[in-house]
BABAVEX-814245 format. One record per residue (C-alpha): residue in three letters; z negated, x, y negated. Coordinates in nm, 4 decimals. Example, Ala and Ser with C-alpha at 12.3 -4.5 7.8 and 13.67 -1.06 7.14 Angstrom:
<atoms>
<atom><aa>Ala</aa><pz>-0.7800</pz><px>1.2300</px><py>0.4500</py></atom>
<atom><aa>Ser</aa><pz>-0.7140</pz><px>1.3670</px><py>0.1060</py></atom>
</atoms>
This chain:
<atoms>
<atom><aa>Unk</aa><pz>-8.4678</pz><px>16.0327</px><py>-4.4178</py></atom>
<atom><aa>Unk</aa><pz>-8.3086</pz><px>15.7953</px><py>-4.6794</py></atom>
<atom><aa>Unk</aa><pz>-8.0437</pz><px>15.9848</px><py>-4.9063</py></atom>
<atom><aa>Unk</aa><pz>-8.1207</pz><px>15.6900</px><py>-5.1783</py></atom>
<atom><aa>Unk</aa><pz>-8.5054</pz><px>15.6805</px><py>-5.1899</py></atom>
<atom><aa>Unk</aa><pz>-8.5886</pz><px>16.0689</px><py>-5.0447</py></atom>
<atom><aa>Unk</aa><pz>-8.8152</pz><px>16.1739</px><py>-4.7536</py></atom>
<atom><aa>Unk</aa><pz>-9.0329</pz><px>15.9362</px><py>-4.6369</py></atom>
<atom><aa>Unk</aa><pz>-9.4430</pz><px>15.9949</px><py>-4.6737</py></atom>
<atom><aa>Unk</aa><pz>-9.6311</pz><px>15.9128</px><py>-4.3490</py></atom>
<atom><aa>Unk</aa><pz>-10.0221</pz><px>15.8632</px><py>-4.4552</py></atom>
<atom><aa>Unk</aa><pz>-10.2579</pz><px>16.1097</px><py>-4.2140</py></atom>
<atom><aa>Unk</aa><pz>-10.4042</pz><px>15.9405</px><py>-3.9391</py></atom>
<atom><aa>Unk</aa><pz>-10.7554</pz><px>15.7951</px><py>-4.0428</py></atom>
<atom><aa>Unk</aa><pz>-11.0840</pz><px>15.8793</px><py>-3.8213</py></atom>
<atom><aa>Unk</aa><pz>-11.2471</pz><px>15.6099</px><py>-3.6104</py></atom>
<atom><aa>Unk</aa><pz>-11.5264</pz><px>15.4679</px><py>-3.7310</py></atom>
<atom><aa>Unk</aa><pz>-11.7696</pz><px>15.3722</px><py>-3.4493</py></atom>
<atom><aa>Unk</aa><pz>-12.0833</pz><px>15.2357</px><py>-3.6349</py></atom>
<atom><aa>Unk</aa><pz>-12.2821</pz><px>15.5409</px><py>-3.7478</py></atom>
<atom><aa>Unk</aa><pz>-12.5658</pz><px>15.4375</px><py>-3.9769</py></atom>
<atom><aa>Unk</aa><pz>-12.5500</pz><px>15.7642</px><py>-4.1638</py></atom>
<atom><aa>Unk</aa><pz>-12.4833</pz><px>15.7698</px><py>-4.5327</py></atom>
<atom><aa>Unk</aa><pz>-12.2695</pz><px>16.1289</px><py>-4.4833</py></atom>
<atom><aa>Unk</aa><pz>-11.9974</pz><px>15.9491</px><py>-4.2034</py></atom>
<atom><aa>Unk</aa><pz>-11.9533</pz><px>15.5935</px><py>-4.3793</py></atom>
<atom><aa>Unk</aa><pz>-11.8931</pz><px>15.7129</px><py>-4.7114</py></atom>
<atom><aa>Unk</aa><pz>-11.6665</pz><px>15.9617</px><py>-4.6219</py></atom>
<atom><aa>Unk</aa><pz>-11.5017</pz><px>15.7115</px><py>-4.3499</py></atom>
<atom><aa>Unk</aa><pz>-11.4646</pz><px>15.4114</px><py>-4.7361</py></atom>
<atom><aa>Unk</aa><pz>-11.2691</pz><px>15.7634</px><py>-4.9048</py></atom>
<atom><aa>Unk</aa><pz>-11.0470</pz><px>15.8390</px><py>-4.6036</py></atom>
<atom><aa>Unk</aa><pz>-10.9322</pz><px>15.4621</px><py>-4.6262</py></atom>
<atom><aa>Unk</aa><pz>-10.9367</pz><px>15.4555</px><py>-5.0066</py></atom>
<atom><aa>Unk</aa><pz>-10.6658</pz><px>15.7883</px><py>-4.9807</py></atom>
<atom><aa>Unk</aa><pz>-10.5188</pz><px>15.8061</px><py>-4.6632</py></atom>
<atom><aa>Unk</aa><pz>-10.4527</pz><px>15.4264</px><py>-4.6155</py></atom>
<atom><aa>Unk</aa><pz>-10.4724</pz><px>15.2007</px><py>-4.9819</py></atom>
<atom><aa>Unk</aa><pz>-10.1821</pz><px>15.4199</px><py>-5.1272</py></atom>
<atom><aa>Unk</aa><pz>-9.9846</pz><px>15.3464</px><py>-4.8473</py></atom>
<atom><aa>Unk</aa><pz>-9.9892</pz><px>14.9814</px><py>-4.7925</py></atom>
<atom><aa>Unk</aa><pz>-9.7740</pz><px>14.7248</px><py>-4.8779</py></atom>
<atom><aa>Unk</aa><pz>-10.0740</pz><px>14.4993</px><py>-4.9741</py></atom>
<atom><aa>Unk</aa><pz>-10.4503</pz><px>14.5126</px><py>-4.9671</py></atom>
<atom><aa>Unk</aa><pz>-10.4492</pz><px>14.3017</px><py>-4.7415</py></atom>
<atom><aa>Unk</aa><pz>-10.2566</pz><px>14.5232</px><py>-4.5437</py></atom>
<atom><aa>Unk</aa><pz>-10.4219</pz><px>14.8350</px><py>-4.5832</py></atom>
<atom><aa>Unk</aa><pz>-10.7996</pz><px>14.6394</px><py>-4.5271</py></atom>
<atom><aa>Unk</aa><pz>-10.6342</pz><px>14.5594</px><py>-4.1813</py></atom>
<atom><aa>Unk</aa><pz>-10.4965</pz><px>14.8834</px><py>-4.1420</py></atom>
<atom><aa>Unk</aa><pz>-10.8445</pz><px>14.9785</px><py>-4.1652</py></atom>
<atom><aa>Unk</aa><pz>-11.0380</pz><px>14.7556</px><py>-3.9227</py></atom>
<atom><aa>Unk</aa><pz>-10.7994</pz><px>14.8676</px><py>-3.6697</py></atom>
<atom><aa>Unk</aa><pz>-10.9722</pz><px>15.1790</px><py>-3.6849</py></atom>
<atom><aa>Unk</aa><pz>-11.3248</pz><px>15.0193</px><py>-3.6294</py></atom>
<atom><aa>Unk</aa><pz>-11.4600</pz><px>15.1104</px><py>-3.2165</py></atom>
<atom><aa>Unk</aa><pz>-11.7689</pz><px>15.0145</px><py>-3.0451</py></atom>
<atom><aa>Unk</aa><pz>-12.0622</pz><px>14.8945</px><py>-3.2399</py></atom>
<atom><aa>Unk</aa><pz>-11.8611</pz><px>14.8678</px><py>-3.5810</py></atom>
<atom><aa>Unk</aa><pz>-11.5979</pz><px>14.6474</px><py>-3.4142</py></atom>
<atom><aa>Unk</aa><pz>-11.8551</pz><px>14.4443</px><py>-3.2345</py></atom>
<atom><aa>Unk</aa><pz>-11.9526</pz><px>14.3732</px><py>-3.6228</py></atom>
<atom><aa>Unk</aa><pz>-11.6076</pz><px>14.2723</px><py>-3.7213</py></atom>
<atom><aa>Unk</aa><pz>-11.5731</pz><px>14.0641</px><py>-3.4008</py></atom>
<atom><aa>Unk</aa><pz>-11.8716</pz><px>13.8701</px><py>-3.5309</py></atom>
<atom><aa>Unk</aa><pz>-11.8125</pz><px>13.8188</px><py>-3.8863</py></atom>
<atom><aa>Unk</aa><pz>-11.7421</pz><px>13.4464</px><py>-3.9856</py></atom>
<atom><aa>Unk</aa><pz>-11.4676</pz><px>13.5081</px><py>-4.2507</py></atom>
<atom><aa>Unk</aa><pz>-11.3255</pz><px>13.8883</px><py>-4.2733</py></atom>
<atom><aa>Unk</aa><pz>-11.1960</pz><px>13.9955</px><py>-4.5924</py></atom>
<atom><aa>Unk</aa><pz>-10.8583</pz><px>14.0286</px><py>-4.6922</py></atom>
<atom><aa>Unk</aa><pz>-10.9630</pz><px>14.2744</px><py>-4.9966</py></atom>
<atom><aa>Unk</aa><pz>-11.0603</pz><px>14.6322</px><py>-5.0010</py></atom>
<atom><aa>Unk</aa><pz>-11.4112</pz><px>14.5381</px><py>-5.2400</py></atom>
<atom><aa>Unk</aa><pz>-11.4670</pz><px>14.2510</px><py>-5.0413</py></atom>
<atom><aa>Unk</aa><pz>-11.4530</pz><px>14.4715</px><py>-4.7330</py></atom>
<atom><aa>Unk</aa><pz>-11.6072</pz><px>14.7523</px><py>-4.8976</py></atom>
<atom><aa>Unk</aa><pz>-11.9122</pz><px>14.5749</px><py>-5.0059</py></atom>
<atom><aa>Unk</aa><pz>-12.0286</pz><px>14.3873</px><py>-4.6609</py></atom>
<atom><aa>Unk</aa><pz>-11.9014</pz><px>14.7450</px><py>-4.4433</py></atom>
<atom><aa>Unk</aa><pz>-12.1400</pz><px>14.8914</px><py>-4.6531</py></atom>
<atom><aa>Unk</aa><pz>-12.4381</pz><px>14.5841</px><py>-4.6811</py></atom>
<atom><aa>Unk</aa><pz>-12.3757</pz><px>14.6729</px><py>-4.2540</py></atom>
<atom><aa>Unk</aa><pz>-12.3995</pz><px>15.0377</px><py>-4.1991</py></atom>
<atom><aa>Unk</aa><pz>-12.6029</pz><px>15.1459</px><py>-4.4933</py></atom>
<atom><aa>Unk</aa><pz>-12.9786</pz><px>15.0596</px><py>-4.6273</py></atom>
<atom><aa>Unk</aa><pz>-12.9982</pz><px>14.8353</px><py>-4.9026</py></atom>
<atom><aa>Unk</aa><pz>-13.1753</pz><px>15.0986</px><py>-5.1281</py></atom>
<atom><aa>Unk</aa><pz>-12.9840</pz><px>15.4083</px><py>-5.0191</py></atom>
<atom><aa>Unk</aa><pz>-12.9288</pz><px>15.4474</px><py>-5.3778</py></atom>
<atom><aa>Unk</aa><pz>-13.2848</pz><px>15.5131</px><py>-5.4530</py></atom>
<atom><aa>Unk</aa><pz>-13.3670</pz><px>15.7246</px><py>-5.1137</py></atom>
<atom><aa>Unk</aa><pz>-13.0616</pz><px>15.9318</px><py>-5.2385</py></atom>
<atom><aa>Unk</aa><pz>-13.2372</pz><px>16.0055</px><py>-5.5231</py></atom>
<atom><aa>Unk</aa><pz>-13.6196</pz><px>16.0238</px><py>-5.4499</py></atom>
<atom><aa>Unk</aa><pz>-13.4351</pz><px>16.3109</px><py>-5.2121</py></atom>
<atom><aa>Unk</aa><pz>-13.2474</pz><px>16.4733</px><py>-5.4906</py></atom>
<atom><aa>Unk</aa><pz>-13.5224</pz><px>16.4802</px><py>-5.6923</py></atom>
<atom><aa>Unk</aa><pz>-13.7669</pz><px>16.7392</px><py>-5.4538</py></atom>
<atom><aa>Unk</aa><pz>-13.4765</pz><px>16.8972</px><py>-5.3024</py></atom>
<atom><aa>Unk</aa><pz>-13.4854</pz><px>17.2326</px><py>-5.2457</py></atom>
<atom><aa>Unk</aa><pz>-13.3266</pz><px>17.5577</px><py>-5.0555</py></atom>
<atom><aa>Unk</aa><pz>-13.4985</pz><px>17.6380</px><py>-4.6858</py></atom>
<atom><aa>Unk</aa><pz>-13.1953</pz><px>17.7563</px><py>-4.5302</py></atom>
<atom><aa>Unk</aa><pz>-12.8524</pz><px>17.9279</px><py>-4.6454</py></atom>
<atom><aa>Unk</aa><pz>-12.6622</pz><px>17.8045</px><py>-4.9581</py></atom>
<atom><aa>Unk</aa><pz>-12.3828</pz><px>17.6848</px><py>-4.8029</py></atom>
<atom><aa>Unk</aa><pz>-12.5983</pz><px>17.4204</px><py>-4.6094</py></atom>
<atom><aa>Unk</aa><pz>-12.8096</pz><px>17.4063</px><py>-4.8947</py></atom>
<atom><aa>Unk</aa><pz>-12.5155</pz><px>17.2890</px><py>-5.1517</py></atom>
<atom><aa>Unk</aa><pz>-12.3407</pz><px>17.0785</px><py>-4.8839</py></atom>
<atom><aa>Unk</aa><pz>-12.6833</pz><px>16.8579</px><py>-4.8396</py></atom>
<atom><aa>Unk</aa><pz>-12.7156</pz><px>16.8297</px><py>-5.2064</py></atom>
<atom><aa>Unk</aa><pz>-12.3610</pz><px>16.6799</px><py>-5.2650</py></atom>
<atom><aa>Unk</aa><pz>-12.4263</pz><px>16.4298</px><py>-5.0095</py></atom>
<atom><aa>Unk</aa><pz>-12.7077</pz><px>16.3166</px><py>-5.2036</py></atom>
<atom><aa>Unk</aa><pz>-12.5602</pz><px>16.3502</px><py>-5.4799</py></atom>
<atom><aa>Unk</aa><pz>-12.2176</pz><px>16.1437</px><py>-5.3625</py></atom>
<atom><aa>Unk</aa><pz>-12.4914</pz><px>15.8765</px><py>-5.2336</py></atom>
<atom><aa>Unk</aa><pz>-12.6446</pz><px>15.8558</px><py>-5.5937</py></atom>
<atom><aa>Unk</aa><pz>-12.2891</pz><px>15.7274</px><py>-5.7210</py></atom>
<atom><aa>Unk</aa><pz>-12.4550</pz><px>15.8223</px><py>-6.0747</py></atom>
<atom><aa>Unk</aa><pz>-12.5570</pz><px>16.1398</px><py>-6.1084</py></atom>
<atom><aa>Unk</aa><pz>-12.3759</pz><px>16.3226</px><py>-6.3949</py></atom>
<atom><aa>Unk</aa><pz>-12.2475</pz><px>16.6846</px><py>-6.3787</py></atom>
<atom><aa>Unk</aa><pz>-12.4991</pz><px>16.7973</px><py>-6.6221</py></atom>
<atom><aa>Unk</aa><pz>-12.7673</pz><px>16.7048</px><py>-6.4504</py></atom>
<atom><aa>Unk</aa><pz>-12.5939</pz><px>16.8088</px><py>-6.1005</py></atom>
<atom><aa>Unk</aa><pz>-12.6111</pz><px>17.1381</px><py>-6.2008</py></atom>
<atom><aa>Unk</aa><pz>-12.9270</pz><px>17.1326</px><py>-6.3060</py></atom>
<atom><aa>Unk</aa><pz>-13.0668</pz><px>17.0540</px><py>-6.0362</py></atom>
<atom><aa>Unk</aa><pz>-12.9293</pz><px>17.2132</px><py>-5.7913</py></atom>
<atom><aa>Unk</aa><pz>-13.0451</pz><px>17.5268</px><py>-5.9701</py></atom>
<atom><aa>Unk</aa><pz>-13.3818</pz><px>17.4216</px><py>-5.9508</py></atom>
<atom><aa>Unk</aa><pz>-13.3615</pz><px>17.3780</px><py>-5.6103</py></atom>
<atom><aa>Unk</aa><pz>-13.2378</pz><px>17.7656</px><py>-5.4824</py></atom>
<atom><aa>Unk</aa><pz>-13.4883</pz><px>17.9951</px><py>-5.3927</py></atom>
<atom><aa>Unk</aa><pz>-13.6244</pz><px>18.2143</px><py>-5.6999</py></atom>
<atom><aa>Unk</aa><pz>-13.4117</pz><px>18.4810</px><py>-5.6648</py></atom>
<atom><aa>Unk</aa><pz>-13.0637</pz><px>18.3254</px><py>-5.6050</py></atom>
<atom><aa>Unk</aa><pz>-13.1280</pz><px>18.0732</px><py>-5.8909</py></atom>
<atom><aa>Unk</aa><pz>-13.2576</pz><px>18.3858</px><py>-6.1405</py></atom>
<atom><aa>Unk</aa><pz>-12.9087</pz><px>18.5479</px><py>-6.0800</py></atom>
<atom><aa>Unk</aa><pz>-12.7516</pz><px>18.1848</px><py>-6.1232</py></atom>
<atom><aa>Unk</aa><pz>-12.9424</pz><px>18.1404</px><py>-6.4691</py></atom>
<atom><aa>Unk</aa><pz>-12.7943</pz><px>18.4845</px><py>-6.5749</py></atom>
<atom><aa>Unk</aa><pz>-12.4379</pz><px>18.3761</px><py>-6.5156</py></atom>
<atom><aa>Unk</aa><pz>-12.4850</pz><px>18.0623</px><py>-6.6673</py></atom>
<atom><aa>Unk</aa><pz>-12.2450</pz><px>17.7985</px><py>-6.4993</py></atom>
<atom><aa>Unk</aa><pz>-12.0303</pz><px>17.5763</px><py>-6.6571</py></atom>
<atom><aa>Unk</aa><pz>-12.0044</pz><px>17.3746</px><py>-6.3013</py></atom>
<atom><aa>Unk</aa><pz>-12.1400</pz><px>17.2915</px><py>-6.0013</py></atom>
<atom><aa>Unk</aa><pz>-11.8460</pz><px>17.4265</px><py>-5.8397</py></atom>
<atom><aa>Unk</aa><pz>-11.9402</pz><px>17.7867</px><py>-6.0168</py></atom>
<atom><aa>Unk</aa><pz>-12.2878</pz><px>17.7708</px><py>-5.9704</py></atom>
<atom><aa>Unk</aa><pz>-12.2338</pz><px>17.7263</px><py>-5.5785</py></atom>
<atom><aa>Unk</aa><pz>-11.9857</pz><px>18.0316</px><py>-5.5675</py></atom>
<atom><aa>Unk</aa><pz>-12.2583</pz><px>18.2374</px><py>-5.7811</py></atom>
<atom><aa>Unk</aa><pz>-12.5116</pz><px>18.1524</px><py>-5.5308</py></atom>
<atom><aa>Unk</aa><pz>-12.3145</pz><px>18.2386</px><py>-5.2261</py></atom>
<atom><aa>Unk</aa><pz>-12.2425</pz><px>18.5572</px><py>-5.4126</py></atom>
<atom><aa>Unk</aa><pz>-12.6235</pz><px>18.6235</px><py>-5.4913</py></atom>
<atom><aa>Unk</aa><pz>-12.7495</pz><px>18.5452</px><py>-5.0978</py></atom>
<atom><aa>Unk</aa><pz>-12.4550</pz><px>18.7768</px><py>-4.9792</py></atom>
<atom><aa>Unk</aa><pz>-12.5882</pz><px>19.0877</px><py>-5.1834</py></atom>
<atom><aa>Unk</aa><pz>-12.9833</pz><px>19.0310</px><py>-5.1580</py></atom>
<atom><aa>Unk</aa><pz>-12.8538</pz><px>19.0377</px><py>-4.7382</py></atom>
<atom><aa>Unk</aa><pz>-12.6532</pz><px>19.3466</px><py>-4.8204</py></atom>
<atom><aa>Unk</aa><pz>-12.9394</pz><px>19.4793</px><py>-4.9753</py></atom>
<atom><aa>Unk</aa><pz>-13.2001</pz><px>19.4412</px><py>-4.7303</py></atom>
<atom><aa>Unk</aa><pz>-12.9223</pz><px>19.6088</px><py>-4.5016</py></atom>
<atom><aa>Unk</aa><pz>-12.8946</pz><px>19.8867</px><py>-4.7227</py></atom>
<atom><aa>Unk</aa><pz>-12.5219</pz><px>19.8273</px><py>-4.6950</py></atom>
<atom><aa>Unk</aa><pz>-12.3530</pz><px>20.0347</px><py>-4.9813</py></atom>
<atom><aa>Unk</aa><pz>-12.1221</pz><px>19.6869</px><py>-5.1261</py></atom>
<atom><aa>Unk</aa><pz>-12.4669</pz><px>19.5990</px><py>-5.2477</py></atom>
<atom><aa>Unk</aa><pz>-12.3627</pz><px>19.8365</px><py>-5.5415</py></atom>
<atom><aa>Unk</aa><pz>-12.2385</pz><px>19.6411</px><py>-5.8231</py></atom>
<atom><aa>Unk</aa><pz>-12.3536</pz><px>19.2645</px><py>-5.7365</py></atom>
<atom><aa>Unk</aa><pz>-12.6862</pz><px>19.3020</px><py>-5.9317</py></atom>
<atom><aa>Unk</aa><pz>-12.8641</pz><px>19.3812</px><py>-5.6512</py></atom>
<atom><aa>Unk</aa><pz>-12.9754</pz><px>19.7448</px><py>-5.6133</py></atom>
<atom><aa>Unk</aa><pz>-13.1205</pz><px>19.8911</px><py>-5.2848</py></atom>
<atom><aa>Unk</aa><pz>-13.2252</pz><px>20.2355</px><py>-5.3162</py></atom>
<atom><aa>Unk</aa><pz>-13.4070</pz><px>20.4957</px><py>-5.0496</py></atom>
<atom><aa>Unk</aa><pz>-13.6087</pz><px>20.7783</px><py>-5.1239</py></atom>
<atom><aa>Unk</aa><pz>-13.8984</pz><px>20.8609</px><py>-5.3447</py></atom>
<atom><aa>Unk</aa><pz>-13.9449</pz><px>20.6049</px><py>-5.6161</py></atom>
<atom><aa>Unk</aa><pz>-13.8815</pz><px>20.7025</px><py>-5.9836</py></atom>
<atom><aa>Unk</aa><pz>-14.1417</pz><px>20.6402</px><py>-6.2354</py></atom>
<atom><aa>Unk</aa><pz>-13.9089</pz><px>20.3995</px><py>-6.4151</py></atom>
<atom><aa>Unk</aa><pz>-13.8082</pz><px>20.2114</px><py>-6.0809</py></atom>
<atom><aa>Unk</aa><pz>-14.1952</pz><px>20.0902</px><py>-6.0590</py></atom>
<atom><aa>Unk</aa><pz>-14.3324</pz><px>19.7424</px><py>-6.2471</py></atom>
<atom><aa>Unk</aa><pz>-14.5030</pz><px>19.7591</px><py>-6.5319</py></atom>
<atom><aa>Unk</aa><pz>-14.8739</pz><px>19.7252</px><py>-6.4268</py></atom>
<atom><aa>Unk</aa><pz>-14.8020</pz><px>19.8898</px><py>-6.0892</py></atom>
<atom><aa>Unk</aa><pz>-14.8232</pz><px>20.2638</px><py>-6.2153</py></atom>
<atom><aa>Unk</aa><pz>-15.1201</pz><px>20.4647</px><py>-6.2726</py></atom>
<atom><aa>Unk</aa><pz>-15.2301</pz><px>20.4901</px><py>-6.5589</py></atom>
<atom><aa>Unk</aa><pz>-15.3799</pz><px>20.8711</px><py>-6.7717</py></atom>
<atom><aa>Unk</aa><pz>-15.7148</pz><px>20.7630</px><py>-6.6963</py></atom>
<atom><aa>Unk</aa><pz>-15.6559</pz><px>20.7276</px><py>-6.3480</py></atom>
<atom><aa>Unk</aa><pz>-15.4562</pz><px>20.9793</px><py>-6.3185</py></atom>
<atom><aa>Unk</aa><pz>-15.7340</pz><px>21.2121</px><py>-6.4466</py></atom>
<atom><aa>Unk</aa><pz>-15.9721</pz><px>21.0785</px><py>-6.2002</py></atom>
<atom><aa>Unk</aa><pz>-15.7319</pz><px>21.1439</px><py>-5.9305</py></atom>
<atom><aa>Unk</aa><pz>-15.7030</pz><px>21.4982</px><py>-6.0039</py></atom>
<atom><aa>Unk</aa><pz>-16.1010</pz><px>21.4990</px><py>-5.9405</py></atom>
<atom><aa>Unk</aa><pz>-16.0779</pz><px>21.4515</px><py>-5.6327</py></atom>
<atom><aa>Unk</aa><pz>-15.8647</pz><px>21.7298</px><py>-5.4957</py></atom>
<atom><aa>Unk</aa><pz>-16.0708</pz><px>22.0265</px><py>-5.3343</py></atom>
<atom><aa>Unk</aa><pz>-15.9474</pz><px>22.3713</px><py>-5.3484</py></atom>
<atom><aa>Unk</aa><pz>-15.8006</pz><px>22.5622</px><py>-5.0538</py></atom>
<atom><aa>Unk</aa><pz>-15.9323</pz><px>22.9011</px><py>-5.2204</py></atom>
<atom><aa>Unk</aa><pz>-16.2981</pz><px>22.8467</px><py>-5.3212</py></atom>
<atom><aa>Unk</aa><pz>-16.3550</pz><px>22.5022</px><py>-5.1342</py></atom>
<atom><aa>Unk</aa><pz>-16.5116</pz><px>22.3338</px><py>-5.4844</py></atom>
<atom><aa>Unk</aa><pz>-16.3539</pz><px>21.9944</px><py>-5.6225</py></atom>
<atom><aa>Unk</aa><pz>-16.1744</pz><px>21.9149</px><py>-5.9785</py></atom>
<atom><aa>Unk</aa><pz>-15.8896</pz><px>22.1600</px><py>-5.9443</py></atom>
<atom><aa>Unk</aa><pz>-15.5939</pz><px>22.3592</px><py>-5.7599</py></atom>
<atom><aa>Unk</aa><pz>-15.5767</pz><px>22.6822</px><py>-5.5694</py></atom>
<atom><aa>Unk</aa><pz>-15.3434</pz><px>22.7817</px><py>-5.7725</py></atom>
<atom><aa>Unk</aa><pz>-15.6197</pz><px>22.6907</px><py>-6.0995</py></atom>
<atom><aa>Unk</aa><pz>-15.9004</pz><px>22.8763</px><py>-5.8870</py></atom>
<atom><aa>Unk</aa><pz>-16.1256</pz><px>23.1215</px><py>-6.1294</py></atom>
<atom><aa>Unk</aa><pz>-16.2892</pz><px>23.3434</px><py>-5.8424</py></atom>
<atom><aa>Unk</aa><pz>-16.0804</pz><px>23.5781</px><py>-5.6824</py></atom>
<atom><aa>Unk</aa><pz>-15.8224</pz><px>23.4840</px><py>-5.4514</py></atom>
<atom><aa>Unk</aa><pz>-15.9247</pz><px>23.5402</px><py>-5.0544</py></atom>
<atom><aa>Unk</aa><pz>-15.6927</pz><px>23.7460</px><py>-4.8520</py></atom>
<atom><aa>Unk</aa><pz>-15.5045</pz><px>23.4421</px><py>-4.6152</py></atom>
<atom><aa>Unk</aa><pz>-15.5776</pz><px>23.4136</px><py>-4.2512</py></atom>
<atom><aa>Unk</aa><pz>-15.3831</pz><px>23.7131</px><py>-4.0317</py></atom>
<atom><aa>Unk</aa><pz>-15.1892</pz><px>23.5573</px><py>-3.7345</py></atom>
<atom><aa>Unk</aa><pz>-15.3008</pz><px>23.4898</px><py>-3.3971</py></atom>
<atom><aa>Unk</aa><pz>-15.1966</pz><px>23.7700</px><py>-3.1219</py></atom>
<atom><aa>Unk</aa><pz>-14.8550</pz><px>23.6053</px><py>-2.9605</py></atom>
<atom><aa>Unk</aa><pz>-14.8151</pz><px>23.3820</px><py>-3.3262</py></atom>
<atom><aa>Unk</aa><pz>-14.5650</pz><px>23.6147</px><py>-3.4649</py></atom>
<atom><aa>Unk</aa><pz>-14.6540</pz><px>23.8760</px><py>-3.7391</py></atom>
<atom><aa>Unk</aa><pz>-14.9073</pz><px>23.8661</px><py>-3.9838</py></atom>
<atom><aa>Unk</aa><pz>-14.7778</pz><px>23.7294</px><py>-4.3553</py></atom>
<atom><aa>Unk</aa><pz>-14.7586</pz><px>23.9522</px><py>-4.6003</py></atom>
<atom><aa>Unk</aa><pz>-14.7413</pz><px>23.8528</px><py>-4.9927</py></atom>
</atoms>
């Protein structure tokens, strides 16, 4: 420690990069250099070598063969990534982004669509947001909708929240209570049912026609409704117990 200039900073050690063609690992590999080793250097020139150091197997056999290596971080930047990534990554970025859409949970769901969205390089948060609310299943994107995000950052915590209480609710687990998501057992309430689902008078009435009376045997209405005379009910069996008395 130098009483003059304070603690000194020590940059994190930066991940090998072995020569993964996957848009995910190189970009994030360019932003690990770009933070953990750029700010650090005395030079570019520096910190580009600082960075090739950290090239293994296939991605130093590149270096190895490269005619002239660059002694600036665009220079590198832009024939690392000419190397390891298609030419029109770009565009497949986006010809994903455009039909993507929610098969599994929304925390692999979101992390997917910032990848694409990172490989885009021009997607704006408007539009971000937008779609990745298209993309979520019905449900989870009706109850993002509702709380209407300002971010993609809030519309991926809203999700998470949504998919934890439809789960809750399929459990009937009581912290379902609350979250917009009601699970209820029992008999179903005549105001609990859609619109369109219930019966309706007319059908109700025709219902009712079909019942058959316990006391005269004839359809259209109730024992309890019957006209005739009421029969005396059925004495118990010998060894049933007692006959019933009214």
């Amino acid at each position: 420690m130098d009483e003059e200039t304070g603690p000194v900073v020590r940059p994190a050690r930066l991940s090998q990069f072995a020569g993964q063609r996957n848009q995910r690992v190189v970009m994030n590999w360019l932003f690990e250099v770009e933070t953990k080793v750029l700010p650090f250097a005395s030079s570019e020139r520096e910190g580009v070598n600082v960075a090739m150091s950290y090239l293994t197997d296939t991605a130093l056999q590149w270096l190895r063969g490269l005619p002239v290596r660059p002694e600036n971080w665009a220079g590198f930047r832009t024939v690392f990534m000419e190397q390891f990534l298609p030419a029109d990554y770009k565009r497949r970025a986006r010809d994903a982004l455009h039909g993507w859409r929610q098969t599994r949970g929304v925390a692999v769901y979101a992390a997917e669509f910032r990848d694409l969205v990172l490989a885009c390089e021009d997607v704006g948060a408007a539009e971000a947001l937008d779609k990745f609310t298209r993309g979520l299943k019905p449900a989870i994107a009706f109850e993002v909708m509702k709380e209407n995000p300002s971010s993609l950052d809030e519309a991926c915590r809203v999700a998470l929240c949504a998919e934890d209480a439809f789960v809750a609710a399929r459990r009937g687990s009581p912290s379902s209570q609350g979250l917009g998501i009601h699970h209820r057992s029992g008999p179903t309430r005549a105001f609990d049912v859609p619109y369109g689902e219930s019966s309706a008078p007319m059908e109700i009435g025709a219902q009712a026609m079909e019942v058959t009376c316990y006391n005269c045997e004839e359809r259209g209405h109730f024992a309890r409704d019957c006209p005739k005379p009421h029969r005396a009910r059925a004495q118990a069996q010998p060894g049933k117990g007692a006959p019933r008395r009214d």
